[in-house]
N, C-alpha and C positions, 0 to 999 in steps of 0.2 A: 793815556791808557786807551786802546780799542779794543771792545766786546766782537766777539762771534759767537751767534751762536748757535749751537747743536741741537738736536733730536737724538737723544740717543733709545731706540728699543731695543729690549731684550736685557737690561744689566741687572734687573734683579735673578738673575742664573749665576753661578759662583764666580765661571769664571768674566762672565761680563763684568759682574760688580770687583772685581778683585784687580783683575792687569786691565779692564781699559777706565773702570768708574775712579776707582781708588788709586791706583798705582799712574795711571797714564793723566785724565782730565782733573782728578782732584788735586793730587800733585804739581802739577803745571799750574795748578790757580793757587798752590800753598807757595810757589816760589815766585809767587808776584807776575807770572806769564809766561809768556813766549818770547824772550829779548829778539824783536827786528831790528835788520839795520837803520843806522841812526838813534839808538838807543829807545825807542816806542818798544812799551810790551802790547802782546794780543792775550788777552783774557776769555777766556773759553766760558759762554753761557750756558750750559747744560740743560736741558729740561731732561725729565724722565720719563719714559712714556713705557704703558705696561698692559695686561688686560688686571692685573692687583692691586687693588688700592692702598692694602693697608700697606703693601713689601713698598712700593713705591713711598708713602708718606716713610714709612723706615729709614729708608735709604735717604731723601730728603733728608733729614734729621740729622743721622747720624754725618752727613758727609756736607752740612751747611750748604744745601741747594734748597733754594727757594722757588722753582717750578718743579711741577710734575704733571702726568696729565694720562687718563685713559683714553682720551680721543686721537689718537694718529691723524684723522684727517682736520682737525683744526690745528693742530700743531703745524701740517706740511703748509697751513694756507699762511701761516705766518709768516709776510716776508723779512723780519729779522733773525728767522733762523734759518743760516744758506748749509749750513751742513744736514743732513742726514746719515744715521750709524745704525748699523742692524747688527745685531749678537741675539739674534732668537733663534730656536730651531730651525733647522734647514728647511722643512714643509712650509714655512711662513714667509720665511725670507724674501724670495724671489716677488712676490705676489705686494711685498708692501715697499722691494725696491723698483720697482716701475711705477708705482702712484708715486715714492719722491721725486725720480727722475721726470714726470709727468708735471710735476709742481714746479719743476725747477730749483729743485735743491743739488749740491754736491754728494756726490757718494764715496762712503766710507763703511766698507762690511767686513763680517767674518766670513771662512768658508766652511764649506761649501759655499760658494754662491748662489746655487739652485741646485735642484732635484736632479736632472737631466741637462745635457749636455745643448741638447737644442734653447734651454731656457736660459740656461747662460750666455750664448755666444746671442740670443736674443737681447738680452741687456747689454751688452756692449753696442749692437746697433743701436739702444735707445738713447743709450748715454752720446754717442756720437752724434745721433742726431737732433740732438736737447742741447748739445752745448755744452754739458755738465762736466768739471772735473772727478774723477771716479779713483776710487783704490781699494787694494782688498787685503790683509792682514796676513802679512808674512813674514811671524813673528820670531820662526827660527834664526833666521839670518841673521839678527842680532843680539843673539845668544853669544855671551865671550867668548865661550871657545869657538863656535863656528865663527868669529871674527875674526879669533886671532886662525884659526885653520885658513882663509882666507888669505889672510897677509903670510902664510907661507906657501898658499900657490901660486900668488904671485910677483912672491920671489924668484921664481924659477928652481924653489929649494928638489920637485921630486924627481927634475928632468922630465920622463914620459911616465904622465901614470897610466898603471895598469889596470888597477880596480880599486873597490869601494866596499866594503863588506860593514855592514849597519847592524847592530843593534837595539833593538827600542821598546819599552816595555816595563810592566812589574806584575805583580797579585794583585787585582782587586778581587779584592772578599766575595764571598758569594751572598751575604746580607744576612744569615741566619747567626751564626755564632759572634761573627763582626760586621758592621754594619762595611756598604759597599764605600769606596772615596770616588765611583762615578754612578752618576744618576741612570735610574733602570731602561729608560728610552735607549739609551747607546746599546742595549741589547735586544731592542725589537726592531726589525727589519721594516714595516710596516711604519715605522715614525720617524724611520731616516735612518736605525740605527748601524755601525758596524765599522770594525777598523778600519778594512779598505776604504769605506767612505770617507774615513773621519784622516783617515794617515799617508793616502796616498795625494792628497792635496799638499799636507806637506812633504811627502817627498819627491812630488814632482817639484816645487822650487827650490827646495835645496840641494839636488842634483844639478838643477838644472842653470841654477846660480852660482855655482861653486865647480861643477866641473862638465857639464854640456848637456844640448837638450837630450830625452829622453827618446829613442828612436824604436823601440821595441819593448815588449810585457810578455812576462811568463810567471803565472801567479797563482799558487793553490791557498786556498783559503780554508777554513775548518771552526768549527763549533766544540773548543774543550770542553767546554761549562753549560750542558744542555738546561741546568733549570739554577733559577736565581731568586732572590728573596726580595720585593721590592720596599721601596720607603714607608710603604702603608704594613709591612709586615706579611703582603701575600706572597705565596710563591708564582712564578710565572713561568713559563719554557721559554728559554731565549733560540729567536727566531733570526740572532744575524751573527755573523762570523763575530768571531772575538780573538784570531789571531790569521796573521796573515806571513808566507812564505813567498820569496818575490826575488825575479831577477831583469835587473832591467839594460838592456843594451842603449847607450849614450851613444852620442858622436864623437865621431875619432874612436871609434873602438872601444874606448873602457866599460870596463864590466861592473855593476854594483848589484851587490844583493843586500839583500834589507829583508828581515825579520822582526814585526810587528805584532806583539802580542800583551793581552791581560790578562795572561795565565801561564805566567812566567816568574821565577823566583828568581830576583837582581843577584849576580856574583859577577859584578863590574864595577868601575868607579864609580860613575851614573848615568840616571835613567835611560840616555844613549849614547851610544858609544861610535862612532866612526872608525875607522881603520880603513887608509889611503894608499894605497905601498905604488914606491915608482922606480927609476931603475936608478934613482940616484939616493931616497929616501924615501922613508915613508911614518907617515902621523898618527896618533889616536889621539880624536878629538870628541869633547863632550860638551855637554851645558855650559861647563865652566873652564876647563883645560883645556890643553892641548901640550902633550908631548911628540918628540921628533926624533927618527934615530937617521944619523947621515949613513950613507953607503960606506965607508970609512971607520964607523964605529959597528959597523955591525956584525955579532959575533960569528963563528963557523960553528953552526950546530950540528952536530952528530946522532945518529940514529942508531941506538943503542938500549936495547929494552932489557938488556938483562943487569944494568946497572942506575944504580937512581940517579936522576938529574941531578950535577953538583952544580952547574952553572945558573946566578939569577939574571933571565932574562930582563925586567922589569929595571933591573939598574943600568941596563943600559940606553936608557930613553932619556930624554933632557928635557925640562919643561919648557915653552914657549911664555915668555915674560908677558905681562898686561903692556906696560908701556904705557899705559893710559887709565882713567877711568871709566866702567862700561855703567852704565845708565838702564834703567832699566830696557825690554827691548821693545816691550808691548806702547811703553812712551816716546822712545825712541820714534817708532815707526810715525804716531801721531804727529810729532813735533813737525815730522817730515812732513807729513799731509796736509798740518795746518799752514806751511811754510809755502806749499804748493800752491792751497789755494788763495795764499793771499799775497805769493808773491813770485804767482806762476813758476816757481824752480820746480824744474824736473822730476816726477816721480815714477818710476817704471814700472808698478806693481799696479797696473789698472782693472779693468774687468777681464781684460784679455788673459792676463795672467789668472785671473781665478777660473776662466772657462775652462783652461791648460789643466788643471788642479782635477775639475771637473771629468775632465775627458779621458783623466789615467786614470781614475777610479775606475770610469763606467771600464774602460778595455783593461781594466784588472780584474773584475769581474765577472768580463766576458772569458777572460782564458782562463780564470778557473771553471767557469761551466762550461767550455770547451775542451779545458782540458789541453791548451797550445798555445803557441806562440802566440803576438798580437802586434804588427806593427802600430806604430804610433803618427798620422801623422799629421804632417805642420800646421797649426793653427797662426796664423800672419793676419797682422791687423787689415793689410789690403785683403777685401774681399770675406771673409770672416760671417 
């Protein structure tokens, strides 16, 4: 058996504690590790590191970790722990991932990775020049259905696609009559908050992983929900978007538009929905699905308003099979990174890609307060 191990801050927040404490590093330690070649497991040390004491000794407890620690900087000085992990707010993130990289730890975060786009593409020189293996949480991609969406484009199933029309979104409560299911910061601009912040990090890699980089932004954003009710019971004025309207020109021409909102009432399979069309076929893919219709099966619709629809479109779509078992994706992604750093395989999701994340927010932002278009462009690791 070989130990590593981690720093993780930030998981007493939900979803810290939930897809990377509980579902990714606890799991991985309930199934005995990380089987490497030659049959050796890697067992993941965890410490817990927090400004909480009690949430921290809680989570110890409850999830059988025997360190924790309020002090960040004696934890980094420890050299048995080569990883460091950051799931805190974006305002803190950047500022305690350069003391790990300083220390000579590995890097593993969520995104944002920083505030500003200079402060990202700042970490990537650090890591570069520290030595450091680095990766950043791009967790869609291993969602089943965007898996199985995946293994039908590269099939060659839709010939040439032509666009990408997204959905993503549901109601969060406004906190008075029902309590919110996200925490009131995502709604103050002032502490990081707001979709485009929060959503165009993911959708800049999952465009741009599934069907090409992103080469232009056109994006109006909006405030439905001007006042919310917070966890203490106050009300507050929310000062950051809470839905966002967006179309992004890729390479190679295809067009995707993407609507990102929470103040929106779900009438779709779930939470998001894809729809792929190309000139041979085309998918709707979500969390968990993925249906297909071939150019072959697809029906001649008629435009006829003075008669009711008799035809059901929806039967003619065909599920896309698993074939396999999908794992969770948030452990997924870990397994990868722990596999990286201790057995150097390939990981492509480094700080480069979180500054990419970065830098469609910021110019999604920019053209909604401009009000125009926004070319996008390349961020390449030479030069950077």
């Amino acid at each position: 058996m070989r130990t590593i191990g981690i720093i993780m801050n930030g998981v007493t927040g939900r979803m810290g504690e939930n897809q990377h404490l509980a579902r990714s590093i606890v799991a991985i330690r309930q199934q005995g590790g990380l089987l490497l070649p030659g049959g050796e497991a890697l067992m993941p040390d965890p410490i817990l590191v927090g400004r909480n004491e009690q949430k921290l000794q809680r989570l110890a407890k409850k999830y059988d970790i025997e360190r924790w620690s309020t002090d960040l900087s004696a934890c980094l000085a420890n050299p048995n722990d080569q990883i460091y992990f950051d799931a805190q707010v974006t305002s803190l993130r950047s500022q305690s991932l350069r003391a790990a990289i300083q220390a000579g730890k590995h890097i593993y975060c969520e995104k944002p990775t920083a505030s500003t786009l200079a402060e990202a593409l700042e970490l990537v020189h650090l890591a570069q020049q520290a030595g450091v293996k680095h990766g950043v949480v791009q967790d869609k991609l291993f969602l089943p259905g965007l898996l199985k969406l995946k293994r039908v484009i590269d099939s060659g199933f839709f010939g040439k696609i032509l666009s990408v029309r997204g959905e993503f979104g549901y109601w969060v409560f406004e906190g008075d009559w029902q309590s919110a299911q996200r925490p009131s910061w995502n709604y103050v601009k002032e502490q990081e908050g707001g979709i485009i912040v929060d959503m165009f990090c993911h959708w800049r890699y999952v465009l741009g992983h599934l069907f090409g980089d992103v080469r232009a932004v056109s994006c109006l954003g909006t405030t439905h929900i001007p006042e919310r009710v917070d966890e203490q019971g106050k009300r507050y004025a929310v000062t950051a978007d809470d839905a966002a309207y967006a179309t992004f020109e890729l390479e190679g021409g295809i067009i995707a538009q993407m609507n990102s909102s929470w103040a929106v009432r779900v009438y779709r399979d779930e939470l998001l929905n894809l729809q792929v069309d190309g000139t041979e076929g085309s998918a709707i893919a979500g969390l968990h699905h993925c249906k297909v219709q071939s150019r072959v099966h697809t029906p001649r619709a008629v435009w006829n308003p003075d008669q009711p629809l008799a035809h059901n479109f929806y039967s003619d779509w065909v599920d896309v099979p698993a074939n396999e078992t999908f794992d969770n994706g948030f452990k997924m992604q870990w397994e990868r990174f722990l596999r990286h750093v201790v057995l150097d395989e390939p990981f492509p999701w480094g700080l480069l890609e979180g500054a990419k994340g970065v830098q469609l927010a910021t110019l999604g932002l920019q053209s909604w307060q401009e009000r125009r278009w926004i070319d996008v462009p390349a961020l390449e690791q030479e030069g950077v």
